[in-house]
LOBA-462052 format. One record per atom (N, C-alpha, C, CB): y, z, x negated. Coordinates in pm, whole numbers, plus 50000, padded with zeros to 5 digits. Last residue first. Glycine has a CB too. Example, Ala and Ser with C-alpha at 12.3 -4.5 7.8 and 13.67 -1.06 7.14 Angstrom:
497755070848715498945071448633500035078748710499405057248592494315078048681495505078048770496705078048680495535090548869
This chain:
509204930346932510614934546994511234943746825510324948047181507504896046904507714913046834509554916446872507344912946596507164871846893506704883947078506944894346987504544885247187507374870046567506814858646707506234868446850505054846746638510434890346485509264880746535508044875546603509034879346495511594907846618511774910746444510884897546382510914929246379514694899246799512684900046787512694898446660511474886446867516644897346996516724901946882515494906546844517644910346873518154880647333516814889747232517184890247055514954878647246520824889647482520114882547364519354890147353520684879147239520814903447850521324905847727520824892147627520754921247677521784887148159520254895148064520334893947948518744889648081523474882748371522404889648392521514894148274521744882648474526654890148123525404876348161524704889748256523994866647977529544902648316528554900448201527484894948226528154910848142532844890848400531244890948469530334892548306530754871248583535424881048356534814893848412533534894848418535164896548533534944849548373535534855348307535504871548411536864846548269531654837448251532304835248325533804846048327531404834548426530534841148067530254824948091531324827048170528744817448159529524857547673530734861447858530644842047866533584872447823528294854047498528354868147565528964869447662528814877447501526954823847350527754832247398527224844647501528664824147454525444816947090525284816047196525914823047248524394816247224527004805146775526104809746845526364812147012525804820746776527214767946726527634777346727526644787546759528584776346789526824743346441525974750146559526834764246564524084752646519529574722046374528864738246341528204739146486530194754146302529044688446366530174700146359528744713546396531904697646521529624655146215528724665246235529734678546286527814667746089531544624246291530654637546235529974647746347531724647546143532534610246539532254601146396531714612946282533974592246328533784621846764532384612946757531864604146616532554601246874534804655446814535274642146723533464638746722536334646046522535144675147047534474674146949534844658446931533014679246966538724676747264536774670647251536514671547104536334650247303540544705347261540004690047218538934689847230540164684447092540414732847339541484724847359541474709247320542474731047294537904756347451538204747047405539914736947423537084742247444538034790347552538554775047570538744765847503539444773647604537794812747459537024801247369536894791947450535624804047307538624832447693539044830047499538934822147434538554835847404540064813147977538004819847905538864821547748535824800347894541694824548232541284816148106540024821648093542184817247966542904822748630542134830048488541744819848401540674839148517545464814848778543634813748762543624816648627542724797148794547124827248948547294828448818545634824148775547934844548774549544819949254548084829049198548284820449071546184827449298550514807449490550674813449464550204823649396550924812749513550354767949526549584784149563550354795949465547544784249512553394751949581552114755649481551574769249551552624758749296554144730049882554464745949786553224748249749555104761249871553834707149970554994707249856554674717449792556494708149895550634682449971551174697850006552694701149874549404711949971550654656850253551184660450107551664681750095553014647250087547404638450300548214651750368548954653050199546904669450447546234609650461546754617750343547344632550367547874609450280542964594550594543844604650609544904612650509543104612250651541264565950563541534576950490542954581150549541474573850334539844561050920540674559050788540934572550699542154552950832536784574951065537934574651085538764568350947538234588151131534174573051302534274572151187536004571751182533374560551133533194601851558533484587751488534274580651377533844582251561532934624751600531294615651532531914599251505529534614351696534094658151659533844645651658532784639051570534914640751638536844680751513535634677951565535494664151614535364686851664538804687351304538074695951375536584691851456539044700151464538924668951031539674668551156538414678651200540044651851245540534680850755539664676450833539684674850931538974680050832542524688050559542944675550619541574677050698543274660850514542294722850470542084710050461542484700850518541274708250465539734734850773540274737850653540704721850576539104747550569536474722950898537824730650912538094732450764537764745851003535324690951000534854703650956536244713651024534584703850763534354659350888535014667751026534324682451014534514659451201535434627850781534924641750773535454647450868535124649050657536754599450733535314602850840534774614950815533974592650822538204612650517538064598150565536464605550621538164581850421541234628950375540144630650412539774616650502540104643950476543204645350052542744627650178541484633250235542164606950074545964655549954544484654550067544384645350109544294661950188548424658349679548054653449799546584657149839548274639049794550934674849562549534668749513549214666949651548364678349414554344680449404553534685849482552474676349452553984688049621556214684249171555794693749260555344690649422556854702449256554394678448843554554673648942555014684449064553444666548955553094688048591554624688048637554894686948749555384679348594550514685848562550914680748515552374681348543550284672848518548594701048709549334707048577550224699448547548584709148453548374712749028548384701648907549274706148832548724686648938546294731149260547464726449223547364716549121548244736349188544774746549529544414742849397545944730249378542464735349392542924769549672544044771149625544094756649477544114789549582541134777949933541024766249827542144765649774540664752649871539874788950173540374794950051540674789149917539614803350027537794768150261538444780550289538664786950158537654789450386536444742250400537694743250328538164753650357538604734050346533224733950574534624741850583534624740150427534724760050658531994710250733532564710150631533404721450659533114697950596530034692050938530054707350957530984711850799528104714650969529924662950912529964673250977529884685150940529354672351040530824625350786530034639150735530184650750852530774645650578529844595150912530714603150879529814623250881532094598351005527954570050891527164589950881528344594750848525714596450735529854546850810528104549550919527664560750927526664543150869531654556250647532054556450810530594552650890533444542850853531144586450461530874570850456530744569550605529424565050362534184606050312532674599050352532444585950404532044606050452536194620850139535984609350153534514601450206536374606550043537954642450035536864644550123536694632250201537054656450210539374657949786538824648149794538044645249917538234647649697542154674249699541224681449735540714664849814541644697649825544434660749494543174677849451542064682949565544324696049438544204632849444543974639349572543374652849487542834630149696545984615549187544334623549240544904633949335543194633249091548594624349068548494611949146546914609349213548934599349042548194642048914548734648349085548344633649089550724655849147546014657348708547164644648709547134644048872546614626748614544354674948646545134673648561546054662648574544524673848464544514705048889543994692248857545294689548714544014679649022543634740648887544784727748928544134715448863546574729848855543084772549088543114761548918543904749348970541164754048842540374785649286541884784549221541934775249085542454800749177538314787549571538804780549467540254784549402538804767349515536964795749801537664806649706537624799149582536894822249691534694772449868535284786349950535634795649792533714796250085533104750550085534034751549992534674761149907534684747950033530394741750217531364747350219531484750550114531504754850290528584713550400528734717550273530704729750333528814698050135527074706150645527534722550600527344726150466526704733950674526394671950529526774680850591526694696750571526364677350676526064635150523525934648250409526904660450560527304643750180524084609150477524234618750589524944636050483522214620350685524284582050310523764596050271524914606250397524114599750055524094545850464524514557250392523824571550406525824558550424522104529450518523234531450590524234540150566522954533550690521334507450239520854517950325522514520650408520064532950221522774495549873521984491050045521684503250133520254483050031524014508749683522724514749671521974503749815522824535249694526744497649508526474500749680524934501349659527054486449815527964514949244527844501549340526974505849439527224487549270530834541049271530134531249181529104518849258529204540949081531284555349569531384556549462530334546149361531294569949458531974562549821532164549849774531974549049628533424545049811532234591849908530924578749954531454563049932530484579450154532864612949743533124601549726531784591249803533384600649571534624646849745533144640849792533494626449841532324650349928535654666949494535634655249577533974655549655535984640549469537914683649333537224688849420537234679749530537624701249446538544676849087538134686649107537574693349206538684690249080539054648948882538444648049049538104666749044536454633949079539964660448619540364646148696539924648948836539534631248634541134690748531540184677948557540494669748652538894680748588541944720048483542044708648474541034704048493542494705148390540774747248578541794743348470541854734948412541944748648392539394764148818539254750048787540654751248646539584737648959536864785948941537954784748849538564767748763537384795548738535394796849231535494784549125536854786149080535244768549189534184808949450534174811149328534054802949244533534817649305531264783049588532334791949586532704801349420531904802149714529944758349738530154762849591531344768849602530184751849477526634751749903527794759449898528364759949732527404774649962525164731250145525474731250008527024740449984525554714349959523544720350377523664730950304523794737650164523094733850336522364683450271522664697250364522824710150312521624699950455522414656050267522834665050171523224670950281523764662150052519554625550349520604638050402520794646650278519954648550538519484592050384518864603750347519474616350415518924604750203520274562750165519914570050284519624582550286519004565550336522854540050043521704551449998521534552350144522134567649900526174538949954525354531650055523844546750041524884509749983526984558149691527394547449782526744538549867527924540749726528064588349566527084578349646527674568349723526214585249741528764623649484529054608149487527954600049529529454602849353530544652249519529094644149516529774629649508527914646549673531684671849240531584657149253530384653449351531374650449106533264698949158532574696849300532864681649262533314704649465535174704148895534294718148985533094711749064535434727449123535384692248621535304691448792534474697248821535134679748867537234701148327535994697348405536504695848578534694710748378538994718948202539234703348181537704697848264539374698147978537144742148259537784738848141537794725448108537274745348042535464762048470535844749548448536974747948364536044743748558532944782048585534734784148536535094768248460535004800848377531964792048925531884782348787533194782848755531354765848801530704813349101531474815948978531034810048884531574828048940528104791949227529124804849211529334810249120528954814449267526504765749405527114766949281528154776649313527624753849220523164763849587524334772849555525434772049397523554787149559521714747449824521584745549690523354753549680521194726249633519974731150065520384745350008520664748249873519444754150031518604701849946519074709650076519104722050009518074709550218518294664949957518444678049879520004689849989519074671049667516924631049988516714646550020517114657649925515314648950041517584602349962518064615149909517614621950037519744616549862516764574350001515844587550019516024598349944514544585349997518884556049826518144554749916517064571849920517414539049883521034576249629520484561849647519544566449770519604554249497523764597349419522704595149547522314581049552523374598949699524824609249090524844599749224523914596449334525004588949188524554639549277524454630549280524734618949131525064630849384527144664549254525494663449319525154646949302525384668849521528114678348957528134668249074526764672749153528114650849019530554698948722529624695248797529534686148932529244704948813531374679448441531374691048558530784686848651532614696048615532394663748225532534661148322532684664148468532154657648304534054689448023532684683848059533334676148160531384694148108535454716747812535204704547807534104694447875535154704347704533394737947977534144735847845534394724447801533604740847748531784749948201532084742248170533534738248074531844739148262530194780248239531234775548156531294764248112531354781348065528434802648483528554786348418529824783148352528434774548535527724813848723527874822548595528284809548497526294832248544525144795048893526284805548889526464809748724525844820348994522964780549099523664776748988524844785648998523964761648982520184773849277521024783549267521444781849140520554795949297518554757949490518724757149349519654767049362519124743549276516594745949728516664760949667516984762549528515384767949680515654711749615516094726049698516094734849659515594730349790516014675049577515974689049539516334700749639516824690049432515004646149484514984656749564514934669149520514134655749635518194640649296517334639749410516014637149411517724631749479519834664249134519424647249160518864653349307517964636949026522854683549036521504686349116521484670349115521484696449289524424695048707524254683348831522704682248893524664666548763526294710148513524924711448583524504704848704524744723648613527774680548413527724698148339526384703148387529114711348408528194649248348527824658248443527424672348324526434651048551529784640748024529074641848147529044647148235528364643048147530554649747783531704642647839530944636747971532414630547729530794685447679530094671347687530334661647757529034671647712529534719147671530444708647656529964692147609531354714347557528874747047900528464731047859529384724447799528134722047968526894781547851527974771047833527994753647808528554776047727525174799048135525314787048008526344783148013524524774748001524524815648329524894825448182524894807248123523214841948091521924798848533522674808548496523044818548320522114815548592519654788848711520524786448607521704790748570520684777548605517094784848910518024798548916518334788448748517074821048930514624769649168515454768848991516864779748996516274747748948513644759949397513944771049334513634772549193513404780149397512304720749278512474733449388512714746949335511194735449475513774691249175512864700349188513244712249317512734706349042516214683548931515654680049063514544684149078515604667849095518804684948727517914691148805517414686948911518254700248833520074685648411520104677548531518504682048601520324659248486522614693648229521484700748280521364688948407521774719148322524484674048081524264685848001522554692048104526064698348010524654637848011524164647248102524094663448076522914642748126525614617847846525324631047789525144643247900526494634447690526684597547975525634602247968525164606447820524914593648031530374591647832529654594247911527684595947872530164584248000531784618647553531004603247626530204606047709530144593347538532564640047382532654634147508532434624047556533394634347540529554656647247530574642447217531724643847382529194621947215528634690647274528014680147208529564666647230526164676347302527094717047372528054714747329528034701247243528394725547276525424741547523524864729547517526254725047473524074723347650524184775147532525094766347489525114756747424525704769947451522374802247687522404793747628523764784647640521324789047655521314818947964521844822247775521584811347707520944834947677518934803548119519854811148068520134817847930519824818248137516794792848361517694788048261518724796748255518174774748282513944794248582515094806348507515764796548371514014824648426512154781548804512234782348671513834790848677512084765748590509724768649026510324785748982510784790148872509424795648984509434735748951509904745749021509604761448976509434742849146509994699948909509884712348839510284723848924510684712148716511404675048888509624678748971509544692148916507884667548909512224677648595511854667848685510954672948764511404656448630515314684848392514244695148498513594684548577515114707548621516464679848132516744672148241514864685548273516934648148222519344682647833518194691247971518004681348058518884705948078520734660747743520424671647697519064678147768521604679247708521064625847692520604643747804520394648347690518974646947939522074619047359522164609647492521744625847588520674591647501521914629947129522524611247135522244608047259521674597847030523994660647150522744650847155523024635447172521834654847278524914682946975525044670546935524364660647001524784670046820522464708547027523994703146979524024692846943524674708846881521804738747196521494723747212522744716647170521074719347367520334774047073521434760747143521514745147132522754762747094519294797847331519344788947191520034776847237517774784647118517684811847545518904821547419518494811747263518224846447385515934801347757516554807147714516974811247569516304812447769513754791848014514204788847896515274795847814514494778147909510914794948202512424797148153512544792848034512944810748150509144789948485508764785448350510504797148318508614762248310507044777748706506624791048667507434792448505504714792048666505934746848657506354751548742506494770148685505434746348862506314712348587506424724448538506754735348580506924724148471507004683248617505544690248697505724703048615503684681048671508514680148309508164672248426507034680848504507614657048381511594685448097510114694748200510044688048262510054708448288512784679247793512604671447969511184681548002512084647547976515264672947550514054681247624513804679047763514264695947619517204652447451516764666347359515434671547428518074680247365516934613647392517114628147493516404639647414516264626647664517454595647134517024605747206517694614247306516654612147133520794572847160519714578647097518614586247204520344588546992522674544947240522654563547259521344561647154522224573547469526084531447046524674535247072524624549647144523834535346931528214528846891528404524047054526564522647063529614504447088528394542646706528074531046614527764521346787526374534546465528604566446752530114559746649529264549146685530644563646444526434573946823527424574046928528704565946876527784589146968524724582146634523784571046715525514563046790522224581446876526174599246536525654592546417524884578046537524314605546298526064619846731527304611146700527284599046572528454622246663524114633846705524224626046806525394613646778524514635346924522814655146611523554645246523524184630546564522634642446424521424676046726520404661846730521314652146681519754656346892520004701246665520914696546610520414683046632521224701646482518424731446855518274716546764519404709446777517094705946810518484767446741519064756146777518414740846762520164757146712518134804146759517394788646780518384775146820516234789946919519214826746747520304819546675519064805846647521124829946510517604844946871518704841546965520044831146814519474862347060515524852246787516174859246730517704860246765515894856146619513774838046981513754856346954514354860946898512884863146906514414815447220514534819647117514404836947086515634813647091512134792747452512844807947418513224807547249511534822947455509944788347715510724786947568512034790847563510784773147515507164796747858508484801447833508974795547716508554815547824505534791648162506064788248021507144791048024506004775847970503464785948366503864802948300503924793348162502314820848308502384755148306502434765348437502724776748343500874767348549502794718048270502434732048280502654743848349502594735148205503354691348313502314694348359501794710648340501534684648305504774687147982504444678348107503014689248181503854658448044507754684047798506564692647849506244687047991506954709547856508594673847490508704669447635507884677547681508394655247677511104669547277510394678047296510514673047439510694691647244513114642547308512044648047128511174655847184512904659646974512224612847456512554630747473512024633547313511334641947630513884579947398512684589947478513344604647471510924590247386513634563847077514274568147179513424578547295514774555447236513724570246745513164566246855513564569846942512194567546867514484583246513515714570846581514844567746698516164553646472514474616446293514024599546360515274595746448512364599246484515954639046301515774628946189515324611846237514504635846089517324666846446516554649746434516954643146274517454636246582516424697646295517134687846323516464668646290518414692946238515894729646430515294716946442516614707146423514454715346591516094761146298516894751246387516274738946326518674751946377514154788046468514734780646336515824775546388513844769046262512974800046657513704807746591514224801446466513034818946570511854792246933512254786646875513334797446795512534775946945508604799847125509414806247041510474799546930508564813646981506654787747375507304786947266508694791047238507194776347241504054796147531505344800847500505864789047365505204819047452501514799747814502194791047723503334796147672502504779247777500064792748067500044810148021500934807547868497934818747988499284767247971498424775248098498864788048008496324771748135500184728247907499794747747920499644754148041500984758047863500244698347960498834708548012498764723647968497354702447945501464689847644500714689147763499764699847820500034678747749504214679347512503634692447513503354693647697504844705447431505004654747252504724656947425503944667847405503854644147526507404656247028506394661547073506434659147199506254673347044508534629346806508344632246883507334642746918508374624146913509524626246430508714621046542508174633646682507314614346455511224638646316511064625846304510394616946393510614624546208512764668246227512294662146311512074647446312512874665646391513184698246017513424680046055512604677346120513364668345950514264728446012513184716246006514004704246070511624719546100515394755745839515524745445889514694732645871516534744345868514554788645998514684776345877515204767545949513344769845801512344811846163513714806846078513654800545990514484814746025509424797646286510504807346264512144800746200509774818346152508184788246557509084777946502509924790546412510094767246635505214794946702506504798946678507264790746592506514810946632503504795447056503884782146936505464788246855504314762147049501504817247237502594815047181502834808247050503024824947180498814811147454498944818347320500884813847270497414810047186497544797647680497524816247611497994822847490496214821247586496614771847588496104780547643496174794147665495454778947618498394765247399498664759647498498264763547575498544750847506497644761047111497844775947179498364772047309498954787147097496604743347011495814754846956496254766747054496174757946787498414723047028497334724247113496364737047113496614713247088500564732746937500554742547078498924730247123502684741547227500284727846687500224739546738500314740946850500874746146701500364698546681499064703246649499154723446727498864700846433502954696646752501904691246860500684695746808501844674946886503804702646499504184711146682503114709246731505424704446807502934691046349502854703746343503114706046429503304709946272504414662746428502914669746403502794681546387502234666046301507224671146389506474666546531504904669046528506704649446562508334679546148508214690946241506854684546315509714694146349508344660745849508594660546018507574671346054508214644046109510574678745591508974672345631509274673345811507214685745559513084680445529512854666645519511164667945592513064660045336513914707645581515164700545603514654685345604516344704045481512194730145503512984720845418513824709245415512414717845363509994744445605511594743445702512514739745541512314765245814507184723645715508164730545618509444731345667508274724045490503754724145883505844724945880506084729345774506864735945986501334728345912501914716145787503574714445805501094697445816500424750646021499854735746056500904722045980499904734246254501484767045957500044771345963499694758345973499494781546078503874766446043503884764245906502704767645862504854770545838504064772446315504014759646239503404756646154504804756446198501914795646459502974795746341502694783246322502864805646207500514807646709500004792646648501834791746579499284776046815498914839546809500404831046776499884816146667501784844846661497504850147142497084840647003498714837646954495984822447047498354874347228496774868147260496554854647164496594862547447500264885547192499054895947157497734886547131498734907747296502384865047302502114865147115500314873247116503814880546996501734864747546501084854847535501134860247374501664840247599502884889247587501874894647609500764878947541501884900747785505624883947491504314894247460503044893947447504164901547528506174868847710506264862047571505734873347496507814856647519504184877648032505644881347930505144872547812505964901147872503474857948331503494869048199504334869848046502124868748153505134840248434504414848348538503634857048441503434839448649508564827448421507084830248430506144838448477506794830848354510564821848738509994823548568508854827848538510684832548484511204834649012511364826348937510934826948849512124823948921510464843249357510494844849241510444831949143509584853149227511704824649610510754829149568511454833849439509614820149569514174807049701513124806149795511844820449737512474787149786518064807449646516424810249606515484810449714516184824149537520474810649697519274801449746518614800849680519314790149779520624843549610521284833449703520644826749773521964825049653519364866149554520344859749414520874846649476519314855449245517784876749747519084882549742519944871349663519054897549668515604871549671516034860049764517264866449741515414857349930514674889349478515124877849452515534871049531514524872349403514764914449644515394911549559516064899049451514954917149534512334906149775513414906449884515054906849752513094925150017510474903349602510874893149657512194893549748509834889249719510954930449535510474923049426511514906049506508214923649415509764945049782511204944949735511714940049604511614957049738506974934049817507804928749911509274932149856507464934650057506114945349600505674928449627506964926249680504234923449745506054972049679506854968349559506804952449540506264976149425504314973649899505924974649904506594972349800506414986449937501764967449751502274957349880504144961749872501254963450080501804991949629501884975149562502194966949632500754968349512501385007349780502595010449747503004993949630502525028449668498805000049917500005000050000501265000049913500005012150094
């Protein structure tokens, strides 16, 4: 009985954390997998000398431990040349306590995990990084590798290490569900696709990361649910979107709170033609300090997908402050598509202005119908874009971050792996300290 009640306030505790559906992350400790086997690289032909390729030695180690056992990467520095696919764990860890840097030119994922269950990767000493030199692919009007991709991976986290430079994604989550992303800082070119976290799957919790990168920041695809996204420092980024959408979008309940935005966009969906539905989508608690589109929803966006359009609805808005970086952009965007004009939309508490001098910034709204805003209150039929001009600035002081960035990282070098930050959002401490492991599952 008293296990049954601790089940039930276990779960009642996690639904609490928003849209969540279930518990998240693995399902036994990075402990408990070290007790039961550790598969050390450098047992299987790594050197952290900066020139021997890592990729065999990986892939030789976690076949050895893929079953139960924890893959450690200690401190050093390794090169990378050739690719790992990391298949089929069961009860699985890897421990990244060096820093991995590319070396090869092949394209694809360097590190890919396909098909596993209770995985954790992780850093222990919390100063794990891969350096993927990205800008060496990016000067030269090239991409390169993607850094890491979960496909079919369910039961998993990742955490406390950092992702730098990449020649093209960073994170991408496919088909993937009950996973935990946190403590961590993805910082890399401003050019486009450099995706920082891209997610599609079911109850995913992401939280405590910093992004810089001239992409989407933490952007939900399609199909996706029960995502919950908070605590987030977009630093220089494109920021966050839902989309772009195409034919048989499904993605429903999905939470972005207390995102702090630095020259980023708070709220992008975008799509153009497609089919489907975007339901129940909340992003409150938002700190905006510049960016181009800060707070849109574009059903015209980039080329026309065919279909009657993406049905989008009880998306709400709620307790925004900050300002756009050029008034001649609508600061508040609400633009749908006149075959599925949008429904149920509130606009509450949305304070949002422009830096640029200007005194005042405009609303457009086109076939939306909600409250708050230019919307129109009620109805189903499609309507012109609507302008509204607001003269008087809000009245409020949106908060900084210390380590605001003020320039994009330069695309023609290399620059310093930083370490992983202690504050994402401004007041708020992460949910879950750095590890500091004397090594491989050792506290």
């Amino acid at each position: 009985m008293l296990h049954s009640i601790i089940a039930v306030l276990a779960l009642l505790s996690c639904l609490a954390q928003g849209q969540l559906s279930g518990k998240v992350g693995p399902t036994t400790t990075f402990a408990a997998k070290a007790a039961n086997k550790v598969c050390n690289v450098l047992d299987y032909g790594a050197k952290a000398d900066g020139t021997t390729d890592l990729g065999p030695a990986l892939t030789s180690a976690w076949a050895d431990c893929k079953k139960g056992g924890l893959v450690y990467i200690p401190p050093g520095t390794f090169a990378m040349s050739t690719w790992a696919s990391l298949k089929s764990g069961q009860g699985s860890a890897l421990q990244l306590d060096g820093i991995i840097q590319r070396t090869g030119t092949a394209g694809g994922n360097m590190i890919s995990f396909q098909g596993c269950d209770d995985l954790e990767i992780f850093s222990g000493n919390s100063k794990g990084a891969i350096q993927g030199f990205g800008y060496q692919f990016i000067s030269q009007g090239n991409y390169g590798p993607r850094f890491i991709r979960l496909t079919d991976v369910t039961n998993f986290s990742m955490h406390g290490f950092a992702l730098i430079d990449s020649a093209s994604y960073y994170l991408v989550f496919d088909s993937s569900s009950n996973g935990e992303v946190y403590n961590m800082i993805l910082r890399g070119i401003s050019i486009g696709e450099t995706d920082g976290i891209d997610i599609w799957g079911n109850n995913i919790w992401v939280h405590d990361v910093e992004i810089t990168n001239g992409d989407e920041c933490v952007t939900i695809k399609s199909p996706a649910k029960n995502i919950l996204v908070e605590d987030v420092h977009c630093n220089i980024s494109g920021g966050c979107a839902i989309g772009s959408l195409g034919l048989g979008t499904q993605i429903s309940t999905v939470q972005y709170r207390n995102i702090y935005l630095n020259q980023a966009d708070g709220a992008y969906v975008k799509t153009n033609g497609g089919n489907g539905t975007v339901d129940s989508i909340i992003w409150e608690n938002i700190i905006n300090n510049g960016g181009a589109y800060v707070l849109a929803v574009n059903e015209a966006w980039g080329k026309d997908n065919g279909g009657v359009g993406v049905q989008l609805s009880n998306l709400t808005f709620r307790n925004w402050h900050g300002y756009n970086s050029d008034s001649k952009r609508p600061t508040i965007r609400l633009q749908c598509d006149d075959s599925v004009p949008c429904h149920d939309i509130t606009v509450d508490n949305v304070n949002l202005w422009t830096s640029d001098g200007s005194k005042q910034v405009t609303w457009v709204c086109q076939s939306a119908y909600g409250s708050g805003a230019c919307l129109r209150k009620s109805g189903t039929a499609s309507y012109a874009a609507s302008y509204t001009t607001i003269s008087t600035a809000p009245a409020y002081a949106a908060a900084t971050m210390a380590n605001d960035l003020k320039s994009a990282f330069p695309s023609t070098t290399s620059f310093t792996i930083p370490r992983v930050p202690t504050t994402f959002y401004p007041g708020k401490a992460p949910a879950s300290t750095l590890l500091s492991l004397s090594g491989p599952g050792r506290r």
